[in-house]
N, C-alpha and C positions, 0 to 999 in steps of 0.2 A: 647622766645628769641627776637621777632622780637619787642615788646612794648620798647626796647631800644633805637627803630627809634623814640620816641616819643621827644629822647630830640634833640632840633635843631642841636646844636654844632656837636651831636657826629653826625649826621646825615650826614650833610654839609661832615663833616671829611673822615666819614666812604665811599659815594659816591665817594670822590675826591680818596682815596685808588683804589675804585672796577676801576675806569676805569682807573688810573693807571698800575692796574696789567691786564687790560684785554690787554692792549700794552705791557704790560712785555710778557706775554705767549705768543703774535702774535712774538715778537720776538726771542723767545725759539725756534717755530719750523720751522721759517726764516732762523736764525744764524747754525744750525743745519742741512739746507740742504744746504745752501750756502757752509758750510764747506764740506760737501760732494760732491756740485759742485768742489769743488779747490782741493780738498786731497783724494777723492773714497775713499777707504776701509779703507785709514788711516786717516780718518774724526774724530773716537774717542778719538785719538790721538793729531788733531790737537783742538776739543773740550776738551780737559784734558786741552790741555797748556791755551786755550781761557778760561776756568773757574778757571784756578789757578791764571792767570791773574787776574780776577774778583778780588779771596780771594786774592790777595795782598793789592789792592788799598780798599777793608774792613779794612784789618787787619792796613795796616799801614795807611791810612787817617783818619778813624773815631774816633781814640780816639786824633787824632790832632785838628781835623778840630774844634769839640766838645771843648774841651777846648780854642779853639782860638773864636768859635762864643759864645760863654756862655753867653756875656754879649747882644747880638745882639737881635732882634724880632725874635718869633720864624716862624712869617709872611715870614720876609725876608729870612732866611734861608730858608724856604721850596719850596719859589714861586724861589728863582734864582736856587735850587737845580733842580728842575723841568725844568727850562728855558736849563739848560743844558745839561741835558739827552733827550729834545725833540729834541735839535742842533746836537749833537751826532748822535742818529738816526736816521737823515736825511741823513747824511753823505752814513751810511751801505749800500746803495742799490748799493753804486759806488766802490765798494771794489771789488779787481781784483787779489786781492794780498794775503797770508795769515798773513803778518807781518802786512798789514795795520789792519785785523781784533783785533791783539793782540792790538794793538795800540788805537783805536777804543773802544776796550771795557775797556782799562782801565780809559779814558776819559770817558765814562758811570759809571763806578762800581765807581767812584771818584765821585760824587755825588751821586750816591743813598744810599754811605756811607756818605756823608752828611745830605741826607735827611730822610731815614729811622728810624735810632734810636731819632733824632730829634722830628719824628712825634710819635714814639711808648710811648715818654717819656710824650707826654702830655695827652694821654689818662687816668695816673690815677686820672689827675686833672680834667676833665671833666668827668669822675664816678667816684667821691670818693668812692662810698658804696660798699660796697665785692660783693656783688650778681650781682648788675650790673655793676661792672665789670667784673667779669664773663661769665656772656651773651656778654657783649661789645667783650671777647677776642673771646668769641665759634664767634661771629658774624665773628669778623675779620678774625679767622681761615675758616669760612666758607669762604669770599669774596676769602681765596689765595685757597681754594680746588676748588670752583668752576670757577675760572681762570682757575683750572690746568684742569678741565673736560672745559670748552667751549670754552676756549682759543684755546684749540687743534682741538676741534669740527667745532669753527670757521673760524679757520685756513684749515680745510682738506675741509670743505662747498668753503670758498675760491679760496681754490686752483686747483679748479676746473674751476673754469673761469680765474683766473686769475692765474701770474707767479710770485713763491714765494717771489718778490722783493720788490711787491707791500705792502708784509703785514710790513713792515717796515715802512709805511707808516701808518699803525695803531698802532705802536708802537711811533709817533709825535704827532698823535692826542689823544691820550691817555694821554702820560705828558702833552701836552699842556691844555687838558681842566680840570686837576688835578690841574695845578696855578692857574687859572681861579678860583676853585671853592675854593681852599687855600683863595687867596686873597680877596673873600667873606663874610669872613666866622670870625666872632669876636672869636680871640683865648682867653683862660686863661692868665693869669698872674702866671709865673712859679717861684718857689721861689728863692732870688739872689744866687748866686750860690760864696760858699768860695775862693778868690780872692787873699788871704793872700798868699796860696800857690806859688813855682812858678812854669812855663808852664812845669818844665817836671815833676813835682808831681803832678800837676793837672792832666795831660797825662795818667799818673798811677793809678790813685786813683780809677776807678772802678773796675780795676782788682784789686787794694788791696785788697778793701771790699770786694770782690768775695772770696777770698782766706783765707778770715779769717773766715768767717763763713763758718763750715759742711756742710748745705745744697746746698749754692750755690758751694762749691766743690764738689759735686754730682751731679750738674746740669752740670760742666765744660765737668765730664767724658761724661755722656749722653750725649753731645752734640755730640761727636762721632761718636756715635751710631746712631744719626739722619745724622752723613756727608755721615759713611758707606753707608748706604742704601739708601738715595739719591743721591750721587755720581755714583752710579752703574746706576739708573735710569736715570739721567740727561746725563752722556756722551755716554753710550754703548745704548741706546734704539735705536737710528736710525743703528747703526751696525748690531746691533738682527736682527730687524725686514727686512732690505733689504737685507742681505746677510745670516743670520739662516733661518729663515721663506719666505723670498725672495717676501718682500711685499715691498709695493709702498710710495709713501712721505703720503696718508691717512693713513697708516697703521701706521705709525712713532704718525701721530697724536692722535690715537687712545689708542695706547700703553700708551701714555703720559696721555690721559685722564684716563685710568686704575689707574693711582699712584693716578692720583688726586682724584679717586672716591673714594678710601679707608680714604684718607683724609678727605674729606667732609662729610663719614658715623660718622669716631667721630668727628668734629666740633657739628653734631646736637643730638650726645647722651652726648657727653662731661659734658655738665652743669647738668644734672642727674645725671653720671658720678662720680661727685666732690661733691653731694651732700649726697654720702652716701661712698664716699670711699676716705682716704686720698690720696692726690697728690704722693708720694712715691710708693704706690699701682699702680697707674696705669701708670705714669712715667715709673716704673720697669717692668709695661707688657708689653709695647712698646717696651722696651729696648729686650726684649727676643722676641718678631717676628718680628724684623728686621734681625738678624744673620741667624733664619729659614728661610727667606722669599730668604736669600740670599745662602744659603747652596742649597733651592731651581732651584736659576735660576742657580748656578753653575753645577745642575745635571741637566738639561733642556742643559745647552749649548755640555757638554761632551757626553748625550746621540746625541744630533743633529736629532731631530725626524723632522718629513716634517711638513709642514705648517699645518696641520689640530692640530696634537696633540701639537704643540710648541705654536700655540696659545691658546688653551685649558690650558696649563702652565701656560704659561706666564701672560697673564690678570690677573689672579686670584694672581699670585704671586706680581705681579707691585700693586695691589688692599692689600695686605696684607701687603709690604713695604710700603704704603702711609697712612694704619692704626697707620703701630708701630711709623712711624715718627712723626706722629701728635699727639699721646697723650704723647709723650715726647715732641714738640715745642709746644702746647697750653697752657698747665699749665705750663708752663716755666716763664712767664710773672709774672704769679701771684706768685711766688717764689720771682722775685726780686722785687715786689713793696713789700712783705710781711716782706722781710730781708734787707730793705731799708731807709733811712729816705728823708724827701720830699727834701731835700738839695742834697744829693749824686746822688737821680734818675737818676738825666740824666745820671752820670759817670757811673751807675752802667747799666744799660741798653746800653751806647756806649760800656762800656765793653764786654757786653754778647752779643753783636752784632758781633764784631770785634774777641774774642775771639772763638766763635761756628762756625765764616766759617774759622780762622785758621785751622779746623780739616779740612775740603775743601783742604784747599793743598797736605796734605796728600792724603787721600782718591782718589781725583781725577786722580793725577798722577799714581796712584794705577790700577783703574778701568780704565783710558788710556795708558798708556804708557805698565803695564801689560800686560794687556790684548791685545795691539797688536804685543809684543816681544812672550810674553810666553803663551799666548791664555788664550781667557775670563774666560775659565772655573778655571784655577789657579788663574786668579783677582779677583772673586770672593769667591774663598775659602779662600783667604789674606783678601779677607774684609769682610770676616762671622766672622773669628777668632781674628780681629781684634774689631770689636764689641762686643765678646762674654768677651773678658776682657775688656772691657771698661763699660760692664753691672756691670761686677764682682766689679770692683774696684770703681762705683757710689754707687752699696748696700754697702760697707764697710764703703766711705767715708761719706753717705747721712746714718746715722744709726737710726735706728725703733727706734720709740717714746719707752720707756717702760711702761709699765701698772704700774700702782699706786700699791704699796703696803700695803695691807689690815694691818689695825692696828691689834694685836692680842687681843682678846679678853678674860681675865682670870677670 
């Protein structure tokens, strides 16, 4: 997997990512105890509203912003997308307030909905060829697991000398040296993109194509299924951990590294993975231990064991929900460049960018708001069952190749 660093472009690219996302994760378990500094026990609550907030400004910027920069460099978009999300987080450390935080991040999530699907779209033009593309996505899947394991790691190392405010300060120098290496770095030339249209059918058109074709309507469901079981993970983990288990802000970051470890085990089997088993296959295994992983911590929260046995759970369950999420988001990619033509790319990726954290809204208010009205253990039984038909109705939608039928022979 790693001879894919051999080709420049993607290299530059790929670097400008990892240290991007090593400032995303610093500011995952920042934003996380800050919220818990302002709201105590109803921190999962006020993180629900703070990441629904996120998927708004996905859902409704990105497939605007996209059609309005279409024509532009995809240079410029990424370095002033960046320029903004470093400005932003500079801002966080002085946040006193909880409305500023909603406010705050929707000025973050508003660029990285510009800049994300942007950068995801040029990837198939710098690996044309299937294989390495492949390796390209395990890679990139690997750089967001091992965010999700050192990010946290680095953060709990951190925050031991220093007070969690500081790490938002590695979430500036992260974007910032992310343009830096953007604006280094000689992009492709992406192909012009259909113009005829006007701005609100262009707005539309990745989700058209999504929707006409089978497969990416099975990738729609699955996407779900990937909000379920990260949503549970992303909002309730600092609740778990200091008021279940009654651990500390290491402990918050430790948990977080568990999601991420199961993640990064398939990034590195993944491309073996896909070489002997179609995408359907193991898309559809994810989709099935994400609901168990979550049936899991629902019976982990209602038994209420003490710290010894709750973390003995729980790891192991955070590590099996970061498995099924990932081999449903890693071949995800390779669906839409697959059912794609080089003209729609970008719409059809803004789409499935914009469309997969819509399930985010759902889910999160779910796993928050739930879960502090009517306790975790019913939010996460809402969002086992709420996966488990969302599996159902991806195998129905996404339906099995059929085997050739043998000619009779008389």
């Amino acid at each position: 997997m790693l001879e894919i660093l051999g080709r420049p472009v993607f290299r530059r690219l790929f670097t400008a990512q990892v240290v991007a996302l090593v400032g995303t994760g610093l500011l995952t378990v920042a934003l996380g105890l800050l919220a818990y500094d302002l709201a105590g026990a109803d921190a999962g609550a006020v993180l629900a509203t703070a990441l629904a907030i996120k998927m708004v400004a996905y859902v409704a910027v990105a497939p605007v912003i996209a059609a309005l920069t279409d024509r532009l460099p995809r240079r410029a978009v990424l370095v002033a997308a960046d320029i903004a999300r470093a400005a932003v987080a500079l801002l966080l450390p002085f946040v006193d307030q909880v409305w500023q935080i909603y406010l705050l991040i929707f000025a973050l999530q508003a660029a990285s909905a510009t800049f994300t699907p942007a950068f995801q779209s040029l990837i198939p033009s710098v690996l044309p060829d299937s294989d390495d593309y492949t390796r390209g996505l395990s890679l990139s899947r690997l750089a967001y697991d091992l965010e999700a394991v050192l990010s946290p790691l680095l953060a709990a190392a951190l925050l031991t000398v220093l007070d969690y405010q500081n790490l938002f300060v590695g979430t500036v120098l992260g974007f910032t040296a992310s343009a830096l290496l953007v604006v280094s770095t000689p992009l492709p030339a992406v192909a012009a993109p259909d113009r005829t249209q006007p701005l609100t059918a262009r707005i539309f058109a990745g989700a058209r194509a999504m929707m006409s074709r089978p497969v990416l309507r099975g990738l729609l469901a699955l996407n779900l299924v990937v909000a379920a079981g990260t949503g549970l993970v992303l909002v309730n983990t600092v609740v778990y951990v200091r008021d279940l288990l009654h651990g500390t802000d290491i402990g918050v970051a430790v948990a977080l590294g568990c999601f991420g470890a199961g993640s990064m085990l398939v990034a590195l089997l993944l491309p073996r993975l896909l070489t002997g088993l179609p995408e359907r296959t193991v898309m559809l295994t994810g989709a099935v231990a994400v609901p168990a992983g979550l049936v899991v911590s629902g019976l982990l929260l209602a038994a209420a064991p003490g710290p010894v046995l709750g973390w003995t759970v729980l790891g192991p369950t955070w590590v099996v929900l970061g498995a099924g999420a990932a081999l449903i988001s890693t071949p995800a990619a390779r669906l839409l460049r697959d059912h794609s033509s080089e003209q729609e790319r970008t719409a059809v990726f803004t789409a499935q960018f914009s469309l997969s954290h819509a399930c985010f809204l759902l889910t999160y208010p779910i796993a928050g708001w739930v879960g502090a009205r009517a306790g975790h253990p019913i939010a996460a039984a809402v969002l086992a069952v709420l996966a488990t038909l969302a599996t159902i109705t991806a195998a129905y939608l996404w339906p099995a190749p059929r085997p050739a039928t043998p000619i009779a022979v008389r």
